[in-house]
Backbone bond lengths (Angstrom), bond angles and torsions (degrees), N, CA, C in turn:
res aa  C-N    CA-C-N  psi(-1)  N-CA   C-N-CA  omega(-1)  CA-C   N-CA-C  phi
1 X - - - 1.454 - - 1.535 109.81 -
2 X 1.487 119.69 142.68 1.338 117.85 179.29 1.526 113.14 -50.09
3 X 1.286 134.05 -163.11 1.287 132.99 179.64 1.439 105.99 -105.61
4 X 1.655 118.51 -32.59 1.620 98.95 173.82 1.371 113.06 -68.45
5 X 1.541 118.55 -41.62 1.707 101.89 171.06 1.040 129.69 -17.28
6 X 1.830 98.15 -60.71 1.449 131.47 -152.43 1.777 99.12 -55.15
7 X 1.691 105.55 -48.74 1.392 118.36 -179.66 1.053 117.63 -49.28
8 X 1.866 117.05 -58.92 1.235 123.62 -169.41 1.414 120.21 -52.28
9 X 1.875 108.39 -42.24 1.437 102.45 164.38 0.982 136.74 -50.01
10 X 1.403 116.45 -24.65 1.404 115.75 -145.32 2.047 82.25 -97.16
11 X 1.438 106.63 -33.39 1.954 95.66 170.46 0.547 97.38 -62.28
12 X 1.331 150.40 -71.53 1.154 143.42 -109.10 1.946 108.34 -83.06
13 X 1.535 92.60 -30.52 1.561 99.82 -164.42 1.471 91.25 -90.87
14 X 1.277 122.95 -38.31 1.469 122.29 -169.65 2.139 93.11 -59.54
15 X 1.006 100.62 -53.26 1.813 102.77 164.27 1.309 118.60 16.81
16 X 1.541 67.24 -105.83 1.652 122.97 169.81 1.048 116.13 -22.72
17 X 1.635 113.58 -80.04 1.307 127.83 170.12 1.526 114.54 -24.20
18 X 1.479 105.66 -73.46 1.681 122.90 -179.83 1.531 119.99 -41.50
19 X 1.574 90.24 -27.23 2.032 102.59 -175.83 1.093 76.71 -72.37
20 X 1.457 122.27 -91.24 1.826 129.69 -158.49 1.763 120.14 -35.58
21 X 1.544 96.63 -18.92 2.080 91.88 175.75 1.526 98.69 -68.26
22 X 1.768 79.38 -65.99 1.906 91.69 -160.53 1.905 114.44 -58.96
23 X 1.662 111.25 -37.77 1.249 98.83 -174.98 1.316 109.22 -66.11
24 X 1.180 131.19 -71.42 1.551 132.38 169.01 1.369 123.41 -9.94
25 X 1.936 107.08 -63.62 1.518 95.67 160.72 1.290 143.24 -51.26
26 X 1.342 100.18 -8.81 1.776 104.95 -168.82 1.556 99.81 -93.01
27 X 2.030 107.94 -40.67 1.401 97.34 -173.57 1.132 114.68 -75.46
28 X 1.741 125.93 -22.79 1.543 118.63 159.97 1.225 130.85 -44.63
29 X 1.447 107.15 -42.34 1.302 107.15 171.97 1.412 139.47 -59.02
30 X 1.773 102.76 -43.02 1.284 112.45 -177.62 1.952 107.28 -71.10
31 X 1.477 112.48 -9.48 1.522 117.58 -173.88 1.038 98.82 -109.47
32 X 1.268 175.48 21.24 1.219 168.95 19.22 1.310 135.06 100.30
33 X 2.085 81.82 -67.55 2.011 85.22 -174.43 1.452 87.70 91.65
34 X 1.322 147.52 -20.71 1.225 97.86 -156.22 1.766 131.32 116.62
35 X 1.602 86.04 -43.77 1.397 109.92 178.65 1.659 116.23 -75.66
36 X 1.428 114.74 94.22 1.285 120.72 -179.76 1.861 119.17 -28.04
37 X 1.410 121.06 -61.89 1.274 155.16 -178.38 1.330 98.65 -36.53
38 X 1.669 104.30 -72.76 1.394 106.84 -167.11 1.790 93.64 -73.46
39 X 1.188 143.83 -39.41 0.994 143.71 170.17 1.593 117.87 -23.88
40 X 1.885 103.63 -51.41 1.508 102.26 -163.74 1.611 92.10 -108.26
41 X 1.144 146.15 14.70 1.565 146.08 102.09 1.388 139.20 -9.83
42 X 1.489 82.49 -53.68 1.645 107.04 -179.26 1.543 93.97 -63.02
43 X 1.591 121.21 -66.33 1.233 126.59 -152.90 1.850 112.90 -74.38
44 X 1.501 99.95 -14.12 1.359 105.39 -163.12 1.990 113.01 -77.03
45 X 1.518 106.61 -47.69 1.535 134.56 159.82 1.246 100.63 -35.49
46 X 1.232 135.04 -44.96 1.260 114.15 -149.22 1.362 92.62 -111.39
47 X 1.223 138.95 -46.04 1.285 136.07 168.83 1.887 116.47 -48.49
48 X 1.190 118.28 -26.98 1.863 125.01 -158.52 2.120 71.94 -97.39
49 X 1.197 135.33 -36.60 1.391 122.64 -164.16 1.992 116.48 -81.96
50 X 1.422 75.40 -49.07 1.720 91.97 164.63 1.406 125.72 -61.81
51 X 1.346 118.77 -8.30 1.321 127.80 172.01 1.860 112.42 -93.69
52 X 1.463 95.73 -28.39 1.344 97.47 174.88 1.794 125.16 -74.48
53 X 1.674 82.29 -29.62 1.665 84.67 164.33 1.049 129.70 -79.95
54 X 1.615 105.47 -29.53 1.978 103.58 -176.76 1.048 117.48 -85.90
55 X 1.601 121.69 -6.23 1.571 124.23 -178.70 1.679 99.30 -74.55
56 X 1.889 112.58 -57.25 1.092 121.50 -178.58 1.662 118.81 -61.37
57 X 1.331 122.24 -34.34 1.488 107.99 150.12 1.231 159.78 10.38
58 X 2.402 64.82 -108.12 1.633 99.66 176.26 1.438 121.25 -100.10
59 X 1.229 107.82 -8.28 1.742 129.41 165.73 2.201 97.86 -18.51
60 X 1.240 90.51 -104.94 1.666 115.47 169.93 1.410 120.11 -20.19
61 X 1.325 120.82 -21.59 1.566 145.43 164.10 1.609 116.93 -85.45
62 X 1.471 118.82 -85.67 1.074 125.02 172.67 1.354 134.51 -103.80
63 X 1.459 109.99 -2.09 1.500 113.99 172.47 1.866 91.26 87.57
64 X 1.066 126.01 17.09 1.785 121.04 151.99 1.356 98.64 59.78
65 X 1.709 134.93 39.02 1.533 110.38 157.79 1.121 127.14 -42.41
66 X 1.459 101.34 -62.39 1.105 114.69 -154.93 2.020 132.04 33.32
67 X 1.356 94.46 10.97 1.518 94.74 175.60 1.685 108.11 -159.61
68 X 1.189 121.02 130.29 1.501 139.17 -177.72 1.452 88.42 -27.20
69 X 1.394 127.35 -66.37 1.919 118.46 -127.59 1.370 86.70 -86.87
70 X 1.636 132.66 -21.72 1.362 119.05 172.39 1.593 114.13 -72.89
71 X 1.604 125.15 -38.76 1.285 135.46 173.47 1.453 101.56 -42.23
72 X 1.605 124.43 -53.38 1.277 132.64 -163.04 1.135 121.97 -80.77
73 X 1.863 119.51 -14.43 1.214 140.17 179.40 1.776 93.41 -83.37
74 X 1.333 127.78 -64.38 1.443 126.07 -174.36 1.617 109.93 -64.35
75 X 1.251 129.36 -22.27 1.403 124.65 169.84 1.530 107.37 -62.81
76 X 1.724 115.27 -58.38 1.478 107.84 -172.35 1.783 103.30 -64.20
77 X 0.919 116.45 1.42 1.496 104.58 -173.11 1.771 100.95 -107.87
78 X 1.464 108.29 -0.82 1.323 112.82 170.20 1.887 117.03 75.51
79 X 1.469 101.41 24.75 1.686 124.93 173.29 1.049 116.74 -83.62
80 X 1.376 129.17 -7.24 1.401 124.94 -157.70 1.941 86.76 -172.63
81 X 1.416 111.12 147.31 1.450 128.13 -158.54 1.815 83.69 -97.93
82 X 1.615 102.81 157.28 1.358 111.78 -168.42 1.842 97.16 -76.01
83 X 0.989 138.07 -0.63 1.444 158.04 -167.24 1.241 100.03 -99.49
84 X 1.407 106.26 -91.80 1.497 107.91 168.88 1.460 131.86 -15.68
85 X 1.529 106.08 -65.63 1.391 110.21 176.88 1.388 121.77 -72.88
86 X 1.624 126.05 -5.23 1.528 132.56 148.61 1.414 109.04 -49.47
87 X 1.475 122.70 -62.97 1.384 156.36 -159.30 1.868 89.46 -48.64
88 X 1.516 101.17 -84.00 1.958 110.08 157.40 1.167 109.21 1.14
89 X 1.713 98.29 -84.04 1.560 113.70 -146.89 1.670 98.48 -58.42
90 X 1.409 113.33 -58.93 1.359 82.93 -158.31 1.766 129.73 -87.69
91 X 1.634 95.72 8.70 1.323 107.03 176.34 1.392 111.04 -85.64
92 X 1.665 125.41 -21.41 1.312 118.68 159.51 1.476 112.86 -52.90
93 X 1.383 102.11 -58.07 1.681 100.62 -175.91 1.364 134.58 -37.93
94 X 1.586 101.88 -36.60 1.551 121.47 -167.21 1.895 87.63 -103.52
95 X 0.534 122.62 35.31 1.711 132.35 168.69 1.570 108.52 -132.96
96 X 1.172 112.08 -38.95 1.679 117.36 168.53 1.369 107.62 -49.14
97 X 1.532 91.32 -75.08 1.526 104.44 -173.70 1.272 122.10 -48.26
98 X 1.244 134.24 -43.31 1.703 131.22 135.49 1.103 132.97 -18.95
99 X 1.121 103.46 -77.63 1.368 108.11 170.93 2.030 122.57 -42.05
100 X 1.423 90.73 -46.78 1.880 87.08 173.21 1.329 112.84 -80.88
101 X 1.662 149.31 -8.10 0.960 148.64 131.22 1.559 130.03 -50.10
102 X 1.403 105.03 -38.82 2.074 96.60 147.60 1.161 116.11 -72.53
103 X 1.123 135.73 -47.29 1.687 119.09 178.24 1.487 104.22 -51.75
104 X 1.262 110.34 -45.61 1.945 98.38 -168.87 1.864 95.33 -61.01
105 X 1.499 124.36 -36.79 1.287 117.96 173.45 1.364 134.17 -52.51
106 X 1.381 96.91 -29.71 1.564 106.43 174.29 1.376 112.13 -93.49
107 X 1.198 144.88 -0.40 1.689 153.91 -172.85 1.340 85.66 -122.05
108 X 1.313 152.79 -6.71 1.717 125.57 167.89 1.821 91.86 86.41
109 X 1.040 129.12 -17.13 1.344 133.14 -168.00 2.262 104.38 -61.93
110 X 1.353 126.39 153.23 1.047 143.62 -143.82 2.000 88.62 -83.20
111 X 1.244 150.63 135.48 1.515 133.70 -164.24 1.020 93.98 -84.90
112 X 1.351 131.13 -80.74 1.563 108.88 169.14 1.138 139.64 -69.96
113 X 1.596 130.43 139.42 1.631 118.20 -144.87 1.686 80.77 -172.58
114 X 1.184 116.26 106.18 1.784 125.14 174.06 1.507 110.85 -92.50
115 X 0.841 118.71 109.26 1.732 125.52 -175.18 1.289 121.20 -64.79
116 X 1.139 112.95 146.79 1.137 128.92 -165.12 1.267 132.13 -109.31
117 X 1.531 112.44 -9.83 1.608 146.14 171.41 1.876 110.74 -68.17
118 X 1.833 113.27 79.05 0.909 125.62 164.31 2.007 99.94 -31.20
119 X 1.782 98.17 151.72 1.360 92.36 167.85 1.955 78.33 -170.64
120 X 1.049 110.06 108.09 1.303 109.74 159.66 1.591 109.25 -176.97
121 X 1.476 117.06 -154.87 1.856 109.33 -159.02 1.092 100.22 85.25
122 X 1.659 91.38 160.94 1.760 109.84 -175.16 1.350 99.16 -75.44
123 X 1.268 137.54 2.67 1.771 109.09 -176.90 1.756 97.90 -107.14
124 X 1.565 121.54 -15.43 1.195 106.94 168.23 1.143 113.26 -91.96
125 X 1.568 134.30 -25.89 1.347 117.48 168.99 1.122 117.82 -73.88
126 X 1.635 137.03 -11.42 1.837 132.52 155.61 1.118 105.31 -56.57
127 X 1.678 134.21 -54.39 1.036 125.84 159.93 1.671 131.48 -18.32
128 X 1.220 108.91 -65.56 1.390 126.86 -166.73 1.883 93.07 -61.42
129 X 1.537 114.20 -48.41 1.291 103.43 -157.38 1.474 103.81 -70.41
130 X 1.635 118.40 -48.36 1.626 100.50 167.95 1.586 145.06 -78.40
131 X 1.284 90.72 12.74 1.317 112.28 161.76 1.691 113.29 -74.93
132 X 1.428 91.69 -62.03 2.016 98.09 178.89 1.692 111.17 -80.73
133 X 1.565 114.69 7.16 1.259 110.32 172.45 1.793 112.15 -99.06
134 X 1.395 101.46 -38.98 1.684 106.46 163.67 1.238 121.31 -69.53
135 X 1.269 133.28 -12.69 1.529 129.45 170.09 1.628 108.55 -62.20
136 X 1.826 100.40 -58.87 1.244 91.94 -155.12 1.765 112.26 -80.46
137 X 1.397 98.83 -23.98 1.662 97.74 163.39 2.071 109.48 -62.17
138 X 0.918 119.17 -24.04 1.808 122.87 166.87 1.306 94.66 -58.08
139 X 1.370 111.68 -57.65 1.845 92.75 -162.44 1.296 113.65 -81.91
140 X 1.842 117.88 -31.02 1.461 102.71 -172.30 1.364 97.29 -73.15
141 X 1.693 134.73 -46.16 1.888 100.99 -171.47 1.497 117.37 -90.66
142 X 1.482 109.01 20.90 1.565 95.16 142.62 1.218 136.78 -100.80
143 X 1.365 98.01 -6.70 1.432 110.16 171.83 1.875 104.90 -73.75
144 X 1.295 135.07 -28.47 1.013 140.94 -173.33 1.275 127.01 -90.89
145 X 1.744 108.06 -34.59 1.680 116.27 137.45 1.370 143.41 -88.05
146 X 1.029 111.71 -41.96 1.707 112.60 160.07 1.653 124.92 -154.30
147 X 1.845 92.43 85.79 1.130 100.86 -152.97 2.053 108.35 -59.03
148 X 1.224 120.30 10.03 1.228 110.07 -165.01 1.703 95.48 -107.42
149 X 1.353 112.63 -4.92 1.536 112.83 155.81 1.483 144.73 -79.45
150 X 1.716 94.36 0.88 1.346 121.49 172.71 1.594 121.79 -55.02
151 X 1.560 130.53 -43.60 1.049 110.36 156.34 1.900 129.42 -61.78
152 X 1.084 79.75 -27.88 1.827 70.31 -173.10 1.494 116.86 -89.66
153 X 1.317 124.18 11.08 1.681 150.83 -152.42 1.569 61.09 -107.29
154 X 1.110 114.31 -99.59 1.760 139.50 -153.36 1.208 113.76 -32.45
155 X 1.454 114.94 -54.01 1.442 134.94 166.40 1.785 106.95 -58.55
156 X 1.100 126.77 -44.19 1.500 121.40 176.50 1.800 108.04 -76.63
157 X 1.507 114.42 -37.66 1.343 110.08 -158.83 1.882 105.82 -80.59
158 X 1.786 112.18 -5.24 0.986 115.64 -168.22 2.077 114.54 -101.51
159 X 1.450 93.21 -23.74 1.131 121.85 170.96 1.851 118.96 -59.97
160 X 1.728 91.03 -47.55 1.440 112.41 179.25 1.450 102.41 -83.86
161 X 1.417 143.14 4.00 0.891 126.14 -169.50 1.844 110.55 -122.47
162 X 1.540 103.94 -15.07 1.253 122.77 159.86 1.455 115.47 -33.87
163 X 1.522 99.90 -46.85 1.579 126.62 -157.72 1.373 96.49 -77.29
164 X 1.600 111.52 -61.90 1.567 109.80 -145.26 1.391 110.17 -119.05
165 X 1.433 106.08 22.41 1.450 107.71 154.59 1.774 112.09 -117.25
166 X 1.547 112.40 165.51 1.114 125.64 -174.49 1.484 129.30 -55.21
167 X 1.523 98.59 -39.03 1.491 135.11 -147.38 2.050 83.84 -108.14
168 X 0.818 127.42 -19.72 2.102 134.44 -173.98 1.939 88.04 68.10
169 X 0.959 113.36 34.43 1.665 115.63 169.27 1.491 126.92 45.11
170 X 1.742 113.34 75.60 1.104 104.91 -167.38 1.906 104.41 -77.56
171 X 1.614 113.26 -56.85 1.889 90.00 146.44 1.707 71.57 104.54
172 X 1.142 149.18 -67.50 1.164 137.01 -141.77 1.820 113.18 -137.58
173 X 1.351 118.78 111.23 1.870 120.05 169.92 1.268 108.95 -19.03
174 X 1.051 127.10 -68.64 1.659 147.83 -151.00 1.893 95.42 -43.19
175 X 1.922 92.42 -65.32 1.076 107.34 -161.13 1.701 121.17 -75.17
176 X 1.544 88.03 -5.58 2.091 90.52 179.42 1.652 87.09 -105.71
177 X 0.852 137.74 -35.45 1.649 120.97 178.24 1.487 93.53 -69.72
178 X 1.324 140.21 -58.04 1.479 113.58 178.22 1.658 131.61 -58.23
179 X 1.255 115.71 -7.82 1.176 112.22 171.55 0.936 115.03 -110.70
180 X 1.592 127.64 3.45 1.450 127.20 158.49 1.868 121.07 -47.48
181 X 1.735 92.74 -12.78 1.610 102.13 -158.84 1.267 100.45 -113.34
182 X 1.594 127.56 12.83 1.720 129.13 160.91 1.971 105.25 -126.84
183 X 1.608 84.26 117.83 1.853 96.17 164.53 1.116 108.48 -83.98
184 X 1.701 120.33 71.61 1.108 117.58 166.62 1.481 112.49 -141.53
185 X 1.765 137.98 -170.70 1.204 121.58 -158.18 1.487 111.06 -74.43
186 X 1.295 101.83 6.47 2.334 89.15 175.66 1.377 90.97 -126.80
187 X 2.194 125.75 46.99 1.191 109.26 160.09 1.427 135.80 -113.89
188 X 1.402 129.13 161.68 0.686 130.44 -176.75 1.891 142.43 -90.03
189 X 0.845 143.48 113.95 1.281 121.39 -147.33 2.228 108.36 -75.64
190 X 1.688 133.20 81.23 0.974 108.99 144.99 1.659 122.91 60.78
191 X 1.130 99.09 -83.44 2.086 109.55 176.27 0.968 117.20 -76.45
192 X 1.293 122.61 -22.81 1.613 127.14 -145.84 1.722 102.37 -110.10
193 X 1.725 103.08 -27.77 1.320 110.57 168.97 1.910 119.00 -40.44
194 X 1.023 112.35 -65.04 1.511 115.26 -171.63 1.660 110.47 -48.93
195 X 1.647 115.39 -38.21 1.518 103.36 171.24 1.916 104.17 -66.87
196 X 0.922 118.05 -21.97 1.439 107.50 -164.91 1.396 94.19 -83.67
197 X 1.628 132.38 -57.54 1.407 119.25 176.89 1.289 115.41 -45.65
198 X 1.261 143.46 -46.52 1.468 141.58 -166.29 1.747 95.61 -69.11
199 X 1.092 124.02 -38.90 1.897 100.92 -148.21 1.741 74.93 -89.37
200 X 1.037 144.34 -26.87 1.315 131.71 167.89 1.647 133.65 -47.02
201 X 1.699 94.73 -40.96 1.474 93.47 178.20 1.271 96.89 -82.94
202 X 1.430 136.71 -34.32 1.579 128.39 -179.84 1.157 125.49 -54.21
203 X 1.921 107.48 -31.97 1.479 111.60 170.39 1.288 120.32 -72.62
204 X 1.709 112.06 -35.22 1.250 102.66 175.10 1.817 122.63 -78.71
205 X 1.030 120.69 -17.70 1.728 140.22 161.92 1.377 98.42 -27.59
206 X 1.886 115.01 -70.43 0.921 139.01 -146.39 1.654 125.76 -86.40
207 X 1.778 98.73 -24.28 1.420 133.02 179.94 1.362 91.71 -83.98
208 X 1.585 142.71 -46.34 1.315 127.17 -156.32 1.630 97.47 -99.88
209 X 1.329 131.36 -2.10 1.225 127.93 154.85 1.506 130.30 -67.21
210 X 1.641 97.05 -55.42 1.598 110.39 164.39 1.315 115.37 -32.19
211 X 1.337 95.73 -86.06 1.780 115.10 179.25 1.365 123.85 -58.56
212 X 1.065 113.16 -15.22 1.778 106.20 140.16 1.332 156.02 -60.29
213 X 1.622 90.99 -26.16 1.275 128.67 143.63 1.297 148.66 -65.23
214 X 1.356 100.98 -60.33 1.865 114.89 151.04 1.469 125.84 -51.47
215 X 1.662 113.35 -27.70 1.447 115.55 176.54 1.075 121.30 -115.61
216 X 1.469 123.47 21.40 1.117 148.92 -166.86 2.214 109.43 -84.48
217 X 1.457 103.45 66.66 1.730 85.38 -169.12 1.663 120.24 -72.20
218 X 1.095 103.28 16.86 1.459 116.24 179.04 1.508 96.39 -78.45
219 X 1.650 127.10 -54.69 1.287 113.78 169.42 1.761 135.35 -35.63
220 X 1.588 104.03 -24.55 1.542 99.25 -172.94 1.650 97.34 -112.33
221 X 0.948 119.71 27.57 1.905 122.72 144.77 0.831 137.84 -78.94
């Protein structure tokens, strides 16, 4: 695919995505009660489903970043040109940020709105790192066993990770700097963003080293 395609997908899905965090969280919230649980339920379904569609999509187009630490995982692996994956990064971002400014459009909510939901410490940034360290090991060995199970790997492994990480698995830059910009239940507080981008790219640094290794069958020859 040409490279503006390549771009457009990659907004377009990063969007998407950002509609489905922030709108969802808001309509969970307002249906709720109150009740946190069912609250981050609400938000979790719709985000683990919407991934299954935009991977399967936009897969065939742009290869489904939709998020920096995966862009940065296929660059060191030499999948994507050091250009290219500039090109990505910041058109995901500016697709985030869209995207959580239509959800605040569609909820009546204020467009710009900086959150206020502290999220940092060592138990949410451990969070963050095995959160963004199990993604990208999800995609590289499904990409290596059945790469056409990759959306629904992603979509299940992100769903499950809501749950059983600290941080409810934000997993991707794009998407915690875009929700730094909604005070609402999937936000982020502004300051707190930069620890969450860093232990992400470190996890993913560190995830596309591993698993290069682990799936490496050239080693057992």
């Amino acid at each position: 695919m040409s490279l503006d395609r390549r771009l457009m997908a990659e907004w377009l899905g990063t969007f998407s995505l950002l509609a489905t965090v922030v709108g969802s969280g808001i309509m969970a919230e307002r249906l709720a009660g109150g009740n946190v649980a069912v609250a981050l339920l609400g938000n979790t379904i719709p985000t683990g489903a919407i991934l299954v569609v935009l991977i399967t999509v936009f897969g065939p187009i742009s290869g489904a970043h939709f998020n920096p630490a995966v862009t940065l995982c296929f660059a060191l692996r030499r999948e994507i040109t050091r250009r290219d994956a500039a090109l990505y990064v910041a058109v995901q971002i500016f697709g985030g940020v869209a995207g959580v400014l239509a959800a605040h459009l569609m909820f009546d909510r204020t467009i710009l709105d900086a959150s206020t939901t502290a999220r940092n410490g060592l138990g949410q940034w451990t969070g963050e790192f095995v959160a963004t360290f199990g993604l990208i090991g999800t995609i590289l060995a499904c990409l290596r066993a059945r790469p056409e199970a990759v959306p629904m790997a992603v979509g299940l492994y992100i769903t499950a990770a809501y749950w059983f990480t600290s941080s409810t698995s934000f997993a991707n830059p794009a998407v915690t700097i875009a929700r730094g910009f909604s005070n609402t239940f999937a936000g982020i507080a502004p300051g707190d963003v930069a620890g969450f981008v860093a232990v992400q790219l470190i996890a993913a640094v560190l995830a596309t080293s591993f698993f290069r290794w682990l799936l490496d069958e050239r080693a057992d020859v």
